[in-house]
C-alpha positions in Angstrom: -39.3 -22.8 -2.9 -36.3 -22.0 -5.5 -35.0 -18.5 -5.6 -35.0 -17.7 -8.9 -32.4 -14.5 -7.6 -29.9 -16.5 -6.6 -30.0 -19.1 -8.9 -27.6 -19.2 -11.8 -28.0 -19.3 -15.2 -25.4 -21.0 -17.3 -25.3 -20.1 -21.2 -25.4 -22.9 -23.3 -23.7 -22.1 -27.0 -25.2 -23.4 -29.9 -23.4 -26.4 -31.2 -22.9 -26.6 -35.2 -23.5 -30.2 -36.6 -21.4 -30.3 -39.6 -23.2 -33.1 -40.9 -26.2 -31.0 -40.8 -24.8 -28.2 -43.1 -25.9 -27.7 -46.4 -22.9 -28.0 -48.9 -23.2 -24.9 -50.9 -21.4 -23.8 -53.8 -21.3 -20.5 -55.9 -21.4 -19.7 -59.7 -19.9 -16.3 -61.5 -20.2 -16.2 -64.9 -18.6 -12.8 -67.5 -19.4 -12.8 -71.3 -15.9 -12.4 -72.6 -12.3 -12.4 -71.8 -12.1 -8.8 -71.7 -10.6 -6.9 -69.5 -13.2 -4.8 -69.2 -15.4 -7.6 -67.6 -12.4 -8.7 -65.3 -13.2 -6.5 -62.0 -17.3 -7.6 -62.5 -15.5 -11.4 -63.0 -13.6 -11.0 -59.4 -16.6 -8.7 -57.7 -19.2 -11.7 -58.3 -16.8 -14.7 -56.9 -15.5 -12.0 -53.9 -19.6 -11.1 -52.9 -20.5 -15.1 -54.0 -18.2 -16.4 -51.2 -18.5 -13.4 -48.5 -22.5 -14.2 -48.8 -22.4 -18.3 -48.4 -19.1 -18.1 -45.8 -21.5 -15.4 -43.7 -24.5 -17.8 -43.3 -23.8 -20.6 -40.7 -26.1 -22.6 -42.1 -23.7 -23.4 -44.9 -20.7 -25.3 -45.8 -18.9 -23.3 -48.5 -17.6 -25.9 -51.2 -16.8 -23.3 -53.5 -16.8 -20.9 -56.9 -17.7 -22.3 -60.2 -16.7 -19.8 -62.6 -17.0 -19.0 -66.8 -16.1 -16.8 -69.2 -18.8 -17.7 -71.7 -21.9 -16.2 -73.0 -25.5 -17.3 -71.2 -26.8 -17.7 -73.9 -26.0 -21.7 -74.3 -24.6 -24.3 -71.9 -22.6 -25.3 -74.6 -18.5 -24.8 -73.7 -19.3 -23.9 -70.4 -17.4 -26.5 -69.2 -17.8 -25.3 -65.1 -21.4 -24.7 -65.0 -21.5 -28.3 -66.8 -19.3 -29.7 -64.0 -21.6 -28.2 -61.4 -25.1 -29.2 -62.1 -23.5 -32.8 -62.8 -22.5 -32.5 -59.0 -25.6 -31.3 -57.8 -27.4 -34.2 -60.0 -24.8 -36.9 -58.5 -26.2 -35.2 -54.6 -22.6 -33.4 -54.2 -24.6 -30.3 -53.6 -27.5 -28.9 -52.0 -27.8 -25.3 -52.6 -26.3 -22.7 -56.1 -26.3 -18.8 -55.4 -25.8 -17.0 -58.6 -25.8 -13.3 -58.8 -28.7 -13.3 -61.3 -30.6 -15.3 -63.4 -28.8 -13.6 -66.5 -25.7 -15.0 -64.8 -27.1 -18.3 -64.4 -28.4 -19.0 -68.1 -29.9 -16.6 -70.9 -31.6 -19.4 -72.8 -35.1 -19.4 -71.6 -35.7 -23.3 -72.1 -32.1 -24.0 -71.1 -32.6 -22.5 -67.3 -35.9 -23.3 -66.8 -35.1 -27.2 -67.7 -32.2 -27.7 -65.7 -34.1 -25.9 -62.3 -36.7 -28.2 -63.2 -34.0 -31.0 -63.1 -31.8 -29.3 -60.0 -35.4 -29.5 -57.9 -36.0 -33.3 -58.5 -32.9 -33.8 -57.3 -33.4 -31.4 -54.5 -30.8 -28.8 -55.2 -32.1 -25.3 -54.6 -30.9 -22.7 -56.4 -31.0 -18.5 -54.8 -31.0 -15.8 -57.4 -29.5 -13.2 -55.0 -30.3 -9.9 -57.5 -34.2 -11.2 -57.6 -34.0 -11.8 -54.0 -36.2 -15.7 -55.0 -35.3 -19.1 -54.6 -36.0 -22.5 -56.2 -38.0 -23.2 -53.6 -40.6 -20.9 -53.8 -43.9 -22.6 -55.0 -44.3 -19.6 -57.8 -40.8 -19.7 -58.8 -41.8 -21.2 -62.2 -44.0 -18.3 -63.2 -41.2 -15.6 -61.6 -38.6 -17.0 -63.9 -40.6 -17.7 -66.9 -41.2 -13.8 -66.2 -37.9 -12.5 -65.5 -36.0 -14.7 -67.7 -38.4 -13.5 -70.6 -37.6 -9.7 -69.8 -33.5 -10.9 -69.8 -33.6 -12.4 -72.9 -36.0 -9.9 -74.4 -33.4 -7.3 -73.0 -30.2 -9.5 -74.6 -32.6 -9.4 -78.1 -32.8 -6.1 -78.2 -28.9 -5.1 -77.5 -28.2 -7.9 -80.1 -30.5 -5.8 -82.6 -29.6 -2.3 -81.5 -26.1 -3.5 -82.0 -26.6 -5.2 -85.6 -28.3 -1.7 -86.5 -25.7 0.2 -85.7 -23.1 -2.1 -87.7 -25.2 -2.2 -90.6 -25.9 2.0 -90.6 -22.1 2.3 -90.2 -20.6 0.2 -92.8 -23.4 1.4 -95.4 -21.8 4.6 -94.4 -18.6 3.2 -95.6 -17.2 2.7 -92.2 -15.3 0.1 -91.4 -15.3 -2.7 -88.6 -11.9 -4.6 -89.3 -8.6 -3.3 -87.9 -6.5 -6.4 -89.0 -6.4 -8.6 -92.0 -3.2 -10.0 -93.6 -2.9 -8.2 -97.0 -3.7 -4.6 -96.0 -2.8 -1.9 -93.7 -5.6 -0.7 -91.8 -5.8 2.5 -90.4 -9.5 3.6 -89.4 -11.5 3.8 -92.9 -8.6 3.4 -95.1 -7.4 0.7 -96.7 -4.1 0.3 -98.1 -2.5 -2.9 -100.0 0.7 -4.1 -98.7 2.2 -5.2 -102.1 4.1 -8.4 -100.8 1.7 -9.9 -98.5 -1.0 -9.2 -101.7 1.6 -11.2 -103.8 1.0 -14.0 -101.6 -2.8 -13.5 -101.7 -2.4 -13.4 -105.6 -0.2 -16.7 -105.8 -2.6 -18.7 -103.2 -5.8 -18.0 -105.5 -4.0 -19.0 -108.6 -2.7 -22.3 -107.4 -6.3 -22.9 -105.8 -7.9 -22.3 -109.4 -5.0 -24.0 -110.6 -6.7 -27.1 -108.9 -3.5 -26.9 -106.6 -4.5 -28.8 -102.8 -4.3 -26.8 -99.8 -1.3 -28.7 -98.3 0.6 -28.4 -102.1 0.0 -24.4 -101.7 1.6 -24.7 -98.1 4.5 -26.5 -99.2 4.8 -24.0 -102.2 5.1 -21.3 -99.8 7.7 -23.0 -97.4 9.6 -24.2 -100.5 9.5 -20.1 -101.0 10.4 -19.3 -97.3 6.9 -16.9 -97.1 6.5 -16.9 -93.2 2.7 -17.2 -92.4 0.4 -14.0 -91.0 1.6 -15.2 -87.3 5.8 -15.5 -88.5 5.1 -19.4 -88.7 7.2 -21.5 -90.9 4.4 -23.4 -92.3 1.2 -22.2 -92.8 -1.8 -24.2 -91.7 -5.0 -25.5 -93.7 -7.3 -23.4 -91.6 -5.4 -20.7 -92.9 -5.0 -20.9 -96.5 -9.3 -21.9 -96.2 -9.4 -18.3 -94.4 -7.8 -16.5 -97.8 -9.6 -18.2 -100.3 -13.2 -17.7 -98.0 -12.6 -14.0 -97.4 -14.6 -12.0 -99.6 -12.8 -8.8 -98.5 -9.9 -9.9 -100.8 -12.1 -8.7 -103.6 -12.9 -5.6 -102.3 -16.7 -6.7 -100.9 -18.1 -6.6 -97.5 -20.4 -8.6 -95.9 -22.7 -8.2 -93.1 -24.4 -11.0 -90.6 -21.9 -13.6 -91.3 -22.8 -15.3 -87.8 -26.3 -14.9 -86.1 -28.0 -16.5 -83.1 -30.0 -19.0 -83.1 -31.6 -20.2 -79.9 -28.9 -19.1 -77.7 -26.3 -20.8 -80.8 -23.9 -18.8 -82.8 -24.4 -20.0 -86.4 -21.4 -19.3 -88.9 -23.0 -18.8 -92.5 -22.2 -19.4 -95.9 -20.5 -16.6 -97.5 -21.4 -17.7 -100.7 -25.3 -17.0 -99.3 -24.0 -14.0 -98.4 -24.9 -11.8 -101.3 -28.5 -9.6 -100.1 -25.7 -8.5 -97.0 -23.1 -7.7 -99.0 -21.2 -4.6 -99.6 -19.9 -4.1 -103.1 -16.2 -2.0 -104.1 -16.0 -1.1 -100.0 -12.3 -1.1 -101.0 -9.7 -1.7 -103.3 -9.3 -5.4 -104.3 -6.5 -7.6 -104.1 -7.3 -10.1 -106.9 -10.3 -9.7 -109.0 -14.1 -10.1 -108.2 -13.8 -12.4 -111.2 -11.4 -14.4 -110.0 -12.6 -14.5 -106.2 -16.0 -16.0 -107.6 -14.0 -18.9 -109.6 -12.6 -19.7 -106.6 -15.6 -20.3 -104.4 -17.2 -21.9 -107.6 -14.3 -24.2 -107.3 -14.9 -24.5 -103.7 -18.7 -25.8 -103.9 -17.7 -27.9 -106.6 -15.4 -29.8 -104.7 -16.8 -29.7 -100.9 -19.9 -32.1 -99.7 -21.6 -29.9 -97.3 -24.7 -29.6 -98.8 -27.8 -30.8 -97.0 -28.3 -33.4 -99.4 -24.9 -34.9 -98.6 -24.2 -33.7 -95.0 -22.7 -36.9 -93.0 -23.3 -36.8 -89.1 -19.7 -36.2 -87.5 -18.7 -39.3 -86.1 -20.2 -41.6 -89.0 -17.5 -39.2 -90.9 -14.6 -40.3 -88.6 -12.6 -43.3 -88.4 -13.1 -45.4 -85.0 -9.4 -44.6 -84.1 -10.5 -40.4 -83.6 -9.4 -39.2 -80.5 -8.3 -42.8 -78.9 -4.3 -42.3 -79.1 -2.2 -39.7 -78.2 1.0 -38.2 -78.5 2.4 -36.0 -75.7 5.4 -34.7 -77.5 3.2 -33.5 -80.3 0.6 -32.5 -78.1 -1.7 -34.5 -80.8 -3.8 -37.3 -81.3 -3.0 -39.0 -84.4 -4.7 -39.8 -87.5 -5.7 -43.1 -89.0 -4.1 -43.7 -92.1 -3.5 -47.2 -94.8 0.0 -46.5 -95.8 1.2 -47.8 -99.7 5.1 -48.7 -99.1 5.6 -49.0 -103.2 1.9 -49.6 -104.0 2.5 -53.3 -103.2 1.0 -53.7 -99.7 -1.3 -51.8 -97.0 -0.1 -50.8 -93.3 -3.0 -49.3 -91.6 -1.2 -46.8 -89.1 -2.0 -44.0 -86.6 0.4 -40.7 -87.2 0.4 -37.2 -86.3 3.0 -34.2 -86.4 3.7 -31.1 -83.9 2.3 -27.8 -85.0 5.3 -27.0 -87.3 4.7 -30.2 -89.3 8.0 -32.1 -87.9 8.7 -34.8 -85.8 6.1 -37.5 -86.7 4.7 -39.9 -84.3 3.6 -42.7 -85.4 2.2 -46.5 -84.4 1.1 -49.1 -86.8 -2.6 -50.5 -86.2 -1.4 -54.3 -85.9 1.3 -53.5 -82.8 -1.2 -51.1 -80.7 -3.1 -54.7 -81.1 -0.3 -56.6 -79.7 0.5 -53.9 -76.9 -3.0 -53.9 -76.3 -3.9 -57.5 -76.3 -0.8 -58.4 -74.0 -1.4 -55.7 -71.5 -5.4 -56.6 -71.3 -4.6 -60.4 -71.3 -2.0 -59.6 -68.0 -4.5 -57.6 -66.8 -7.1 -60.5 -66.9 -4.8 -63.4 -65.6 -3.6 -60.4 -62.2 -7.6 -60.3 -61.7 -7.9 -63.6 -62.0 -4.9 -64.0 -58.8 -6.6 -61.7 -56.6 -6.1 -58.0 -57.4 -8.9 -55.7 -56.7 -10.6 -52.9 -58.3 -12.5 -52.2 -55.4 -9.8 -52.0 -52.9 -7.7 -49.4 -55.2 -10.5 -47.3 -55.8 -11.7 -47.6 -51.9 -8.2 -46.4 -50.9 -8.5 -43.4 -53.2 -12.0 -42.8 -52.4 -11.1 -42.6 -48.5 -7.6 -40.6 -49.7 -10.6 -38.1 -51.2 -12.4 -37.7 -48.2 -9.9 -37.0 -45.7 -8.8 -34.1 -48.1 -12.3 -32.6 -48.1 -12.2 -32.9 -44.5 -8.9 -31.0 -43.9 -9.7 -28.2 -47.1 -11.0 -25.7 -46.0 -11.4 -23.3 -49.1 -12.6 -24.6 -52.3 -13.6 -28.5 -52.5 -14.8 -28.3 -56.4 -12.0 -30.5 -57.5 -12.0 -33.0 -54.7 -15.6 -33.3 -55.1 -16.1 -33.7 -58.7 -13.0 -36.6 -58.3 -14.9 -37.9 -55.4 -18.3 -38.5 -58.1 -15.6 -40.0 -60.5 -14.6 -42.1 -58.2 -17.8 -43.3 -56.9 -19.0 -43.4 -60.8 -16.0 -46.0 -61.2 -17.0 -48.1 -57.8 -20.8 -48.5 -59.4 -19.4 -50.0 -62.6 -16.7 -52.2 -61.5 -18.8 -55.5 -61.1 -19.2 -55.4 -65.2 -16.0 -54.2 -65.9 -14.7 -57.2 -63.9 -16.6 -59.6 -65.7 -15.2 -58.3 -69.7 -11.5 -58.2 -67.9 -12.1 -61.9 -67.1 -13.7 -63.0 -70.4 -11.1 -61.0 -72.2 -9.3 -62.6 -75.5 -7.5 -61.7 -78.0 -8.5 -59.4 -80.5 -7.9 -57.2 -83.2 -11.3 -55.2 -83.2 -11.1 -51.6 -81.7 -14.6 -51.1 -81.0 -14.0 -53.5 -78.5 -10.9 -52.5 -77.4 -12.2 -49.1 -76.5 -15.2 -50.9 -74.1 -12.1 -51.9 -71.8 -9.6 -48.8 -72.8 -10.8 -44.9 -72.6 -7.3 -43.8 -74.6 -3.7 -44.9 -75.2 -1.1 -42.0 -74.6 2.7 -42.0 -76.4 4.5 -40.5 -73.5 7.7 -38.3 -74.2 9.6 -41.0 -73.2 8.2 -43.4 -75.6 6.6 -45.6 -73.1 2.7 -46.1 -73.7 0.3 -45.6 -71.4 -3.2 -47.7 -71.4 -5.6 -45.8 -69.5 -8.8 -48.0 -68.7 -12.4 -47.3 -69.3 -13.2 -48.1 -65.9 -12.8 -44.0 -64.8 -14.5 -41.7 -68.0 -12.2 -38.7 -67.4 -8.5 -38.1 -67.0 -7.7 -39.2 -63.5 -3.8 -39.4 -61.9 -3.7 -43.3 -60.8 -1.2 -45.5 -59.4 0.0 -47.7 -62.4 -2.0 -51.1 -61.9 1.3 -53.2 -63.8 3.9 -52.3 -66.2 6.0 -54.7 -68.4 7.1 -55.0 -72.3 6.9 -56.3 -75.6 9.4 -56.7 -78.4 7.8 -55.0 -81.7 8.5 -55.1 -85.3 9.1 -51.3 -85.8 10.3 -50.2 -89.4 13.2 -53.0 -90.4 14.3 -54.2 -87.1 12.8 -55.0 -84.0 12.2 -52.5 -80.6 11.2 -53.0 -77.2 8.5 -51.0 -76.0 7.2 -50.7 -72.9 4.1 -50.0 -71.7 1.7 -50.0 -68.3 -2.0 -49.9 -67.6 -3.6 -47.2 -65.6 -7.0 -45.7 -64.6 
């Protein structure tokens, strides 16, 4: 018979199967940069972490964080990132604070949860105490999320009131505007910067172009409102737009729209506007000649709106120069009206230094690099063995971090993204020819980048996003450049 007195007991300790943890990551979200919002900003990603790190259940993979409104997905380039992840299987569980953290748009949120469960990512709303995986979570947030963006309605209208009651008033919601000195409610002309004012409206109706009035004022050494030497576009548009330059006011000149900020007309702008708030700089009369001149000569109307990219050339956004910090612009150059060069050229911000690469030799750089790339294929290299190396590279750095894996993981998907493709990409590398059509071009190459040091750089459209590579091969070519020949060099990379 055992004695169960004398027998001993040994204590056995639970034993944590990594692979069994769910991968968990955070999300914090804050309206605005403002400082105001900054210790709520650290307070969410400080009590988002201590929560996940204190459940053993959990591998913490880290904090997504924005500074955006809710009330879109739009620009909120982290929570983008994230619910890619969770949609590629990177991630099995989101905590947000709230579901006013998580997404103000009622459709938005409920539509991605609705995605985020087929894929079987659960998401805990740690304010409302509920989870994704509650059978009735669909009624709770249709609920809740009604009440927040009721709620966020309501502070947008109490908010609008109180604008509107104040300036009707004759208060004043603009402290800074180039051309006056603002000082609470009063309003006081600053006679040189109204000089300027007065000169860029009268060589606007003058049927002066925006560049020829920026020139003017270089030629006259007028700094702009920010002490640049040149002025921009954007900024003489700004002038000649701004109704307060002829003493008006107007009211609701952006409003929401299903969780979008919509930017009106001004010149719809009349049933909000506030007439003689203050003393003018140039005339009503000559303020509504100007934005006559304006319609006349834009096409934005609906009858003649033209989707974005059927209003670019197929050259937007493809080459780049770092020492401008630009891409540059496609352009059919006229040397003495007798012939065309279709070229590529952009300046820096102070309209100097310009970059610039004729159509025909990207071609050739292009063509000779692709056509090396083929015949290297064609002799044994491997896609699959770089990216393989990386890949493994990848994991071993998730194993050993311990804090926040966001990166690593979302260049492990890229990675992975790039293995799934390769077979086809193979198959155009090997078939490749010569060519001089760029929507081709830009099936095997994502951009081209000018470097500082004048060498170019092919990245590949084998990896979508910017992604630090080992060069796959470098060599050179000798170019016709102006009125004597240069050798440029160049390398391909993912």
């Amino acid at each position: 018979m055992i004695n169960y007195e004398q027998a001993k007991v040994k204590t056995i300790k639970a034993i944590t199967n990594p692979s069994l943890l769910k991968r968990v990551v955070g999300y914090a979200r804050v309206s605005t940069a403002d400082e105001h919002q900054d210790s709520s900003y650290r307070l969410q990603i400080e009590e988002l972490e201590k929560s996940i790190r204190a459940n053993p259940k959990y591998e913490f993979i880290g904090i997504f964080k924005d500074r955006k409104s809710g009330r879109s997905i739009k620009h909120r380039e982290e929570f983008t990132t994230m619910i890619e992840l969770a949609s590629m299987g990177e991630i099995d569980v989101i905590v947000t604070k709230s579901i006013t953290r998580f997404a103000r748009n009622l459709l938005e949120s409920i539509n991605i949860i609705r995605s985020l469960k087929l894929n079987n990512v659960e998401v805990i709303f740690q304010k409302e105490n509920i989870s994704t995986l509650d059978p009735s979570i669909e009624m709770v947030l249709t609920i809740l999320a009604m009440h927040a963006e009721e709620e966020s309605n309501n502070i947008s209208q109490n908010t609008l009131w109180s604008v509107k009651r104040k300036i009707r008033k004759g208060g004043n919601l603009t402290s800074r505007l180039y051309g006056y000195r603002i000082k609470g409610e009063s309003w006081t002309i600053v006679p040189d910067e109204a000089e300027v004012i007065r000169t860029i409206f009268k060589m606007y109706i003058n049927k002066n172009t925006h560049k020829q009035i920026i020139g003017k004022l270089h030629e006259d050494g007028i700094p702009s409102p920010s002490g640049k030497d040149y002025w921009s576009l954007g900024g003489i548009e700004e002038i000649l737009i701004n109704e307060k330059y002829a003493g008006h006011m107007n009211l609701g000149k952006t409003f929401i729209h299903n969780g979008t900020r919509i930017r009106s007309s001004r010149i719809e702008m009349e049933g909000n506007r506030i007439m003689n708030h203050h003393d003018p700089i140039v005339s009503p009369e000559t303020f509504d000649t100007a934005m006559a001149l304006r319609k006349s000569r834009s096409c934005t109307s609906k009858d003649s709106y033209v989707p974005f990219l059927d209003s670019v050339t197929p050259y937007y956004q493809f080459v780049y120069s770092e020492k401008n910090k630009s891409y540059l612009r496609y352009i059919v150059e006229r040397p003495k009206k007798k012939y065309e060069i279709p070229t590529l050229y952009c300046y820096d911000k102070m309209k100097l230094n310009r970059e610039s690469i004729t159509v025909k030799n990207l071609f050739i750089i292009m063509n000779k690099a692709l056509s090396e790339l083929s015949v290297s294929v064609f002799n044994g290299y491997s896609f699959n063995e770089t990216i393989n190396d990386s890949l493994q590279t990848c994991e071993l750095a998730l194993e050993l971090e311990k804090n926040d894996k966001t990166k690593l993981l979302k260049e492990r998907a890229i990675l992975a993204e790039a293995k799934r493709i390769i077979p086809n990409f193979v198959r155009k590398i090997k078939s490749f020819k010569p060519m001089d059509d760029i929507d081709f071009f830009k099936t095997l190459v994502r951009n081209v980048i000018i470097q500082d040091d004048g060498r170019i750089r092919i990245n590949i459209n084998l990896i979508k996003e910017n992604y630090n590579q080992d060069v796959i091969l470098e060599s050179s070519v000798e170019l016709r450049v102006g009125n004597g020949n240069k050798v440029i060099e160049y390398f391909l990379s993912f």
